[in-house]
C-alpha positions in Angstrom: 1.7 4.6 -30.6 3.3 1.3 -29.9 6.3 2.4 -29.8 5.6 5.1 -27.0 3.6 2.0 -24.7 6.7 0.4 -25.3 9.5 3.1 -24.1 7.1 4.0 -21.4 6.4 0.7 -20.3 10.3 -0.1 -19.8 10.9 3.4 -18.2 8.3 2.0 -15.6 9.5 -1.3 -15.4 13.0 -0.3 -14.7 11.8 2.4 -12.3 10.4 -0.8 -10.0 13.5 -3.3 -10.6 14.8 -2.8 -7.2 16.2 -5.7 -5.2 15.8 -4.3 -2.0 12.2 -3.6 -2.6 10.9 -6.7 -1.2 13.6 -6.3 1.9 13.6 -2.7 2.9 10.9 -2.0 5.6 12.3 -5.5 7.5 15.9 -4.0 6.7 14.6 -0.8 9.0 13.1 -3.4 11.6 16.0 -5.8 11.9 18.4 -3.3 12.2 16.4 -1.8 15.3 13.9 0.9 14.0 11.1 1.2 16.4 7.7 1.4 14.3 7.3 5.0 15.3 11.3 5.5 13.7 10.1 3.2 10.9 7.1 6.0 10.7 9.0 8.9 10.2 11.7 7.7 7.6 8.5 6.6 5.4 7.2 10.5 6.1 10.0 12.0 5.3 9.4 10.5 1.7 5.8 11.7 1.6 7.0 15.4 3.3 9.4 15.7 0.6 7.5 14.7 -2.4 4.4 17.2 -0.2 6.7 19.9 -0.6 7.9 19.8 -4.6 5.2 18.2 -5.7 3.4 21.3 -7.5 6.4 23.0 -8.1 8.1 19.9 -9.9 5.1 19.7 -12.1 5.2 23.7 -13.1 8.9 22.9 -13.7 7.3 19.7 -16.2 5.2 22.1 -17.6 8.1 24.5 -18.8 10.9 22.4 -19.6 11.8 18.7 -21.0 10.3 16.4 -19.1 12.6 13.7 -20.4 15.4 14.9 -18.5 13.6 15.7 -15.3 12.4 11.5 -15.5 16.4 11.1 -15.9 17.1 13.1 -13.0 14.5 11.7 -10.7 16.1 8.2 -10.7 19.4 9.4 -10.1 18.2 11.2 -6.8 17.1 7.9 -5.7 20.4 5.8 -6.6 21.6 8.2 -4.4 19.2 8.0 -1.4 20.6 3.7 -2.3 24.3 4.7 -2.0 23.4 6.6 1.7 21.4 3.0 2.7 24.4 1.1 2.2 27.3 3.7 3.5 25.2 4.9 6.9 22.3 1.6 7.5 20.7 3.3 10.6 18.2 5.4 11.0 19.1 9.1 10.0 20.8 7.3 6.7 17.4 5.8 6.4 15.7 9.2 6.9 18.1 10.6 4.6 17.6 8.0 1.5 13.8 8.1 2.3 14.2 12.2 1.1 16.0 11.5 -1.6 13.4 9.2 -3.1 10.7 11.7 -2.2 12.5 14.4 -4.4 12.1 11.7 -7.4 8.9 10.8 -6.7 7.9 14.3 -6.8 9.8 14.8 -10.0 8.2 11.3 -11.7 4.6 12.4 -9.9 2.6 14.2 -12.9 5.4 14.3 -15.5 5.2 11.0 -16.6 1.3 11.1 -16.9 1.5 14.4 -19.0 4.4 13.2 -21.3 2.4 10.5 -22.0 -1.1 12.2 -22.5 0.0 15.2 -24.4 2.0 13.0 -27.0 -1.1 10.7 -27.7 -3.2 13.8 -27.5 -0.7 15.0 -30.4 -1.2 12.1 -32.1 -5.2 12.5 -32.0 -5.0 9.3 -29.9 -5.7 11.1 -26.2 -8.6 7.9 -26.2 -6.0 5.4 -25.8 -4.7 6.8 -22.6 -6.2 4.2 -20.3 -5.2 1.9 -22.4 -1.5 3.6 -22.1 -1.1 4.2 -18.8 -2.6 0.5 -17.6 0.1 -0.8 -19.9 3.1 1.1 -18.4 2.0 0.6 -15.1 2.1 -3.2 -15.9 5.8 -2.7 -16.8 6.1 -1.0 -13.6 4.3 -3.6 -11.1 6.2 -6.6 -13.9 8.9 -4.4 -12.6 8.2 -5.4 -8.8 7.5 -9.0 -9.5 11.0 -9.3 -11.4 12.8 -7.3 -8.2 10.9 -9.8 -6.1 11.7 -12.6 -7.4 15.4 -11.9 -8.2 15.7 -11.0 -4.3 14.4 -14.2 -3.6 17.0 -16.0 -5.3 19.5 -13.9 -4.2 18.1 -12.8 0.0 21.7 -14.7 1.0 23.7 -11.7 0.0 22.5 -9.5 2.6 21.0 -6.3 2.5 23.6 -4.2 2.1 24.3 -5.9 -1.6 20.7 -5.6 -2.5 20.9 -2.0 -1.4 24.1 -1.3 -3.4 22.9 -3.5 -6.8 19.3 -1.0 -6.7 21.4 2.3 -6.3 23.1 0.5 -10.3 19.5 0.3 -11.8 18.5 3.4 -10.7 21.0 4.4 -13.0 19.8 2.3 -16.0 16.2 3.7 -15.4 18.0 7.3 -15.9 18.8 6.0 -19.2 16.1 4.7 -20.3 14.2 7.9 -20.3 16.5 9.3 -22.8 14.3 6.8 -25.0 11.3 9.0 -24.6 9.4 11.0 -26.8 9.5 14.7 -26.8 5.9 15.7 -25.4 4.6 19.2 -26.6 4.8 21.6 -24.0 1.4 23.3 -23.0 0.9 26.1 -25.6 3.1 29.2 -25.2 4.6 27.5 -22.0 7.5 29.3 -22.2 5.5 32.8 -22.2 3.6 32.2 -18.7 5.4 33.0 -15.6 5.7 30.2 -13.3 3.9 31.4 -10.7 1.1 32.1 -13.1 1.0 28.8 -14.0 0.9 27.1 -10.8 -1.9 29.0 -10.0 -3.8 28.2 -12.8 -3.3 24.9 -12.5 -4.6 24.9 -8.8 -7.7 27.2 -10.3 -8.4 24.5 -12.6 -8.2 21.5 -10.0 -10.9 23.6 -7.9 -13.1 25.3 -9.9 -13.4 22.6 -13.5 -16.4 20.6 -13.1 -15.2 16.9 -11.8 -11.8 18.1 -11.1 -12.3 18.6 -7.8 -14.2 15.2 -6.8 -12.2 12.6 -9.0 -9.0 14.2 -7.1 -10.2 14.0 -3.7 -11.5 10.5 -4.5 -7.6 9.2 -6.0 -5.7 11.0 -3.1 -7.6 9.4 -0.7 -7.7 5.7 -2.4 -3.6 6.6 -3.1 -2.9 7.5 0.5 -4.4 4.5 2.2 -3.0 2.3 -0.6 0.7 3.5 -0.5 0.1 4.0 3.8 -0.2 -0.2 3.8 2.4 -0.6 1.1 5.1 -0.1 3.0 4.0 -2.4 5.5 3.1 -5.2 3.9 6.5 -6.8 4.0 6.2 -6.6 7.9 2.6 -8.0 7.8 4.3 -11.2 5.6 7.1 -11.3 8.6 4.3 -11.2 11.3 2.2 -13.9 9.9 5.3 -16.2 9.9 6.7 -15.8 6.2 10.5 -16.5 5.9 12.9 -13.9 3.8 12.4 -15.7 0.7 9.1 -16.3 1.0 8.5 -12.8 1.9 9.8 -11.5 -1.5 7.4 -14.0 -3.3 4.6 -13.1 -1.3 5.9 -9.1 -2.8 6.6 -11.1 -6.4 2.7 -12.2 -6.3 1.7 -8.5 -5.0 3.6 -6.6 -8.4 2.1 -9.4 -10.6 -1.8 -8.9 -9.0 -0.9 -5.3 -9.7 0.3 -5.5 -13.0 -2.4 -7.8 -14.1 -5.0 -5.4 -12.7 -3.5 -2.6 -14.7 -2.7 -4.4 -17.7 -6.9 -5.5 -17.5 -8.4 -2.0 -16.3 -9.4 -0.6 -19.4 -11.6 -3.6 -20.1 -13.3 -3.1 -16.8 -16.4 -1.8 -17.5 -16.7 0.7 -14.9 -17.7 4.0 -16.8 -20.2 4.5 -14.3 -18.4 6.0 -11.6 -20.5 4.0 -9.0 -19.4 0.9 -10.0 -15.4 2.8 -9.9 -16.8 3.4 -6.1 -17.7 0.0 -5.6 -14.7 -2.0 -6.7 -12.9 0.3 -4.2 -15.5 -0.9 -1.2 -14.5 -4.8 -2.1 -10.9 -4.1 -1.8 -11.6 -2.5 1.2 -13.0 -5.9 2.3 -10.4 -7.8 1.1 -8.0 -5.5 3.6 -10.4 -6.0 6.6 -10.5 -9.9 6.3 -6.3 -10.0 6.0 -5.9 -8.2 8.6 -9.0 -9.8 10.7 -8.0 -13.6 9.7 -4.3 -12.6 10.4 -2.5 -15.9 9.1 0.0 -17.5 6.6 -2.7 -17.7 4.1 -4.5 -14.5 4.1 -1.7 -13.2 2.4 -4.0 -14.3 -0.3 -6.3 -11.7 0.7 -3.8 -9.0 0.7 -3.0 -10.4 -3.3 -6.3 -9.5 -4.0 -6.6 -6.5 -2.4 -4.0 -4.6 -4.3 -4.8 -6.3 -7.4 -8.3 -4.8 -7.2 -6.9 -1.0 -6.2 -4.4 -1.1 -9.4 -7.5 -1.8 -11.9 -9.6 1.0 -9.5 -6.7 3.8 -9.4 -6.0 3.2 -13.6 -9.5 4.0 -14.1 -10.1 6.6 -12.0 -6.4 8.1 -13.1 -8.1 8.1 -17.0 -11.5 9.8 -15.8 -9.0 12.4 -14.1 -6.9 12.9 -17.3 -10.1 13.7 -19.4 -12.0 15.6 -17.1 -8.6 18.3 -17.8 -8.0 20.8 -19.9 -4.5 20.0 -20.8 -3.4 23.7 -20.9 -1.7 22.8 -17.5 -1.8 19.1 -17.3 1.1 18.3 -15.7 0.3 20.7 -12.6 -2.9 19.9 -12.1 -1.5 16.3 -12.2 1.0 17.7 -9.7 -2.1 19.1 -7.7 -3.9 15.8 -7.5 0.0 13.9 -6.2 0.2 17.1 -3.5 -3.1 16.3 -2.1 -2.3 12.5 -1.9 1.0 13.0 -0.9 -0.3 15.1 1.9 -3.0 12.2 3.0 0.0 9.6 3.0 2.3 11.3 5.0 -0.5 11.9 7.8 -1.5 8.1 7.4 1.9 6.6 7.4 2.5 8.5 10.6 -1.0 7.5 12.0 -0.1 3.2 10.8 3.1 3.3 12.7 1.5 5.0 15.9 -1.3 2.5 15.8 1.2 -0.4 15.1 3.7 1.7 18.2 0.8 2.0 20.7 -0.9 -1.1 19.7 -0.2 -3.7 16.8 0.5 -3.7 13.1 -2.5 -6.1 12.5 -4.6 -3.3 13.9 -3.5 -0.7 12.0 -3.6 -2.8 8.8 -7.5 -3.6 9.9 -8.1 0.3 11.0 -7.2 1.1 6.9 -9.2 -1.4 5.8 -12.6 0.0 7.4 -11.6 3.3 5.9 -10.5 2.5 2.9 -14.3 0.3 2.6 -15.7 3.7 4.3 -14.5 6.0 1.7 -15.8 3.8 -1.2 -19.1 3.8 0.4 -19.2 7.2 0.6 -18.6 7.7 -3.0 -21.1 5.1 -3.8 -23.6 7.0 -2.5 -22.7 10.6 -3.6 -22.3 9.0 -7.6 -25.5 6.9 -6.7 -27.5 10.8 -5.7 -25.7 12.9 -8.4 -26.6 10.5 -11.5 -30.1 9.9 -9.8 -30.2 14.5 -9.7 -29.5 14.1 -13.3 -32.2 11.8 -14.4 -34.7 14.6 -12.4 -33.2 17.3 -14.2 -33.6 15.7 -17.6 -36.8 14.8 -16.8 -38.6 18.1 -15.9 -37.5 19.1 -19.1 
């Protein structure tokens, strides 16, 4: 089992070692995107992964999913090479599909290769455990991106750009290093078509399912929604190019210290899950409220706290399945978030278009804490239904 948390963690971690990272929303800016052009390009990621989202994990669920990691990160070198050779805005767009087709390919493949070979092992237990680790490599990944784009912000962006489009090729590799998973059983019997279907039956009609997915894909979306901003929030506040890819550096290590931690969280009860996701919510409202150098701080914080939130709520998801069609019902759960980002990404560069980004960063922050709330109370009435239950009997 080691050895898989390894390979997976340095599949991640080279999936995230992109220089540009830090750069690439002020790279749209500087060259003369408007934020409602800014907007769209990030859309057309989200409409794109929307799109092959359940059919990419039907595809997972049929054939090695090894090779469909390998080809995701070679459809986003490529989406790098149309950044460097066409830096405006429809080579933007373009570049922005192409990494939606991998993120649609990566979106519930990974999580079932890694699943279904613990689950082979009799280990499926360890999966939080698992998962936290490899999404430290990948926010390790971010800091070391970060960092290195720090030191090297003088070469410009079109270096940057062209040096990520090489380790997207190195990520290729490294999924080579994966295990084989197990396929679901008698994969290669069910139509595909079947199969999608049944993994969408399963999302809405198993017990949990349904709630746990709604609750992620609407954590996820305003999560990833701010994520792309945040580089402009560093710029607005008055951080320098450097300084804004340490500001990034200190946002990957938050995140991979939240994930590496999560699983020693002790939030079984899904109300105290809920919770946690109201205080980052806070966190968001007084960064965007306080507005200054320092409340980048907050923003630290705030994504620190989501990563140890979204790894537990990722695990609760994963066990409330019945793995028969893991990776589409995984695929189910990224469609639905998908969806919710591309609508909010569209809505944060209107609101930052019509009025600033500090509002739009604050508007996410109330719903964000809003959604958490509601959860609080639904897990609050549902346990408290229980206890009647067992009780009157």
């Amino acid at each position: 089992m080691t050895s898989l948390i390894w390979k997976a963690t340095a599949y991640r971690f080279l999936d995230t070692l992109i220089l540009i990272f830090p750069f690439y929303t002020v790279m749209f800016a500087e060259t003369g995107l408007t934020p409602i052009q800014i907007g769209l390009a990030l859309a057309a990621w989200s409409l794109t992964a929307i799109v092959l989202e359940i059919p990419t994990g039907a595809l997972a669920d049929r054939v090695s999913r090894r090779w469909l990691l390998l080809i995701a990160q070679l459809f986003r070198g490529s989406g790098f090479l149309l950044w460097f050779l066409f830096p405006g805005f429809w080579g933007f767009l373009a570049g922005q599909v192409l990494w939606g087709v991998k993120t649609a390919l990566v979106s519930g493949t990974f999580e079932a290769l890694l699943f279904d070979k613990l689950k082979a092992a009799g280990r499926e237990q360890d999966y939080a455990r698992a998962i936290g680790r490899a999404q430290t490599g990948r926010f390790v990944g971010v800091m070391a991106s970060a960092l290195g784009a720090a030191a090297q912000a003088d070469l410009g962006y079109p270096a940057l750009t062209l040096i990520s489009a090489v380790t997207a090729v190195l990520a290729a590799a490294s999924a080579l290093a994966l295990p084989r998973a197990p396929l679901a059983l008698a994969i290669h019997r069910v139509n595909p078509i079947h199969r999608m279907r049944q993994g969408i039956g399963e999302a809405l009609t198993r017990p949990g399912v349904l709630q746990i997915l709604l609750f992620i894909a609407g954590m996820q979306a305003l999560l990833a929604a701010c994520e792309d901003y945040w580089q402009i929030f560093a710029m607005e506040v008055g951080l320098r190019s450097a300084q804004i890819a340490l500001f990034v550096a200190a946002m990957g290590g938050a995140q991979a210290l939240g994930a590496a931690v999560a699983h020693r969280v002790p939030l079984g009860h899904r109300a105290a899950l809920h919770g946690l996701v109201v205080l980052a919510g806070c966190c968001l409202i007084a960064a965007a409220a306080t507005f200054q150098t320092w409340s980048v701080a907050l923003a630290v914080l705030f994504t620190g706290l989501c990563r140890i939130a979204d790894v537990q709520a990722d695990a609760q998801f994963q066990h409330a399945l019945s793995g028969e069609a893991r990776a589409t019902v995984a695929s189910v759960k990224g469609f639905a978030s998908q969806c919710a980002i591309m609508l909010l990404i569209l809505n944060f560069g209107a609101m930052a278009q019509f009025s600033s980004y500090r509002m739009a960063f604050l508007a996410h922050g109330v719903a964000l804490t809003l959604l958490g709330l509601g959860y609080v109370m639904w897990s609050l009435q549902r346990a408290g239904g229980a206890r009647a239950q067992g009780d009157s009997r």
